[in-house]
C-alpha positions as CSV (number, residue, x, y, z in Angstrom):
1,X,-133.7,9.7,-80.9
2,X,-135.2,11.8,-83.9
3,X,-133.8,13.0,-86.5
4,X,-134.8,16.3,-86.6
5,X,-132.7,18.9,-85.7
6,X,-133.4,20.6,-82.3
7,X,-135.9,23.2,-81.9
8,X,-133.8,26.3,-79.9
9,X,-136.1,28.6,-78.0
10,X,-134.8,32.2,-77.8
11,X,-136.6,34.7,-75.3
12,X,-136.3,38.3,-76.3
13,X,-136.3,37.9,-80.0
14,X,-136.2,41.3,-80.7
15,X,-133.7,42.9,-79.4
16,X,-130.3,43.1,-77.9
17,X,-128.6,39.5,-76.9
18,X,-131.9,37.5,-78.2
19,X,-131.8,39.6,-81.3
20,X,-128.0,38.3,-82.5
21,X,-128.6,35.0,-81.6
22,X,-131.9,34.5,-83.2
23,X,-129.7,36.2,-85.9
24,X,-126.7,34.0,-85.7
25,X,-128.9,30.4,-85.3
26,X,-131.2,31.4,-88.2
27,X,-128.1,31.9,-90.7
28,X,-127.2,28.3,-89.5
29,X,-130.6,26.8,-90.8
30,X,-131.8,26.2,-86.8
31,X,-135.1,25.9,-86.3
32,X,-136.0,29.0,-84.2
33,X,-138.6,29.5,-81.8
34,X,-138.4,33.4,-81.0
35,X,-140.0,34.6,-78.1
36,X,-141.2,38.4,-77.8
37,X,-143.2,40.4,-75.7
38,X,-144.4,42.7,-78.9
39,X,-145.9,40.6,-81.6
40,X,-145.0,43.2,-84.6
41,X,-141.4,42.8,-83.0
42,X,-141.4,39.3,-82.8
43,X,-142.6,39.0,-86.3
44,X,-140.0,41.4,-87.3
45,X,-137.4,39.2,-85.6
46,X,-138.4,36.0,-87.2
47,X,-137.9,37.8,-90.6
48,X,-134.7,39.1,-89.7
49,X,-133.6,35.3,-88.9
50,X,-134.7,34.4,-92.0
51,X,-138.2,32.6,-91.1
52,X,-139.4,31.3,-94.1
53,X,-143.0,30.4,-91.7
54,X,-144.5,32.4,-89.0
55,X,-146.7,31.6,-86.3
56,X,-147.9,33.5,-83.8
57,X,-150.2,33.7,-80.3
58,X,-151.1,36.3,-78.3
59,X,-152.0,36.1,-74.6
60,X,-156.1,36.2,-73.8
């Protein structure tokens, strides 16, 4: 087992349910992996949950 904490993947990041939960997790100190369609959203989200690093990809 590691010791790290698990990583929690959240689709639609940016809105509605996705939105409070990346929300709720991130005030919790989880480490987030928020998934959005809209990369400016998805950033914007990842802010919001209190991201202090931000990576991102977008599809070729």
């Amino acid at each position: 087992m590691s010791d790290r904490p698990p990583l929690v993947l959240v689709t639609g990041a940016a809105g509605g349910i996705g939105e409070a939960v990346c929300g709720r997790l991130g005030a919790r100190g989880r480490t987030l992996l928020c998934v959005e369609r809209d990369q400016p959203l998805a950033d914007k989200a990842a802010l919001a949950a209190g991201a202090d690093a931000s990576r991102s990809s977008t599809p070729a």
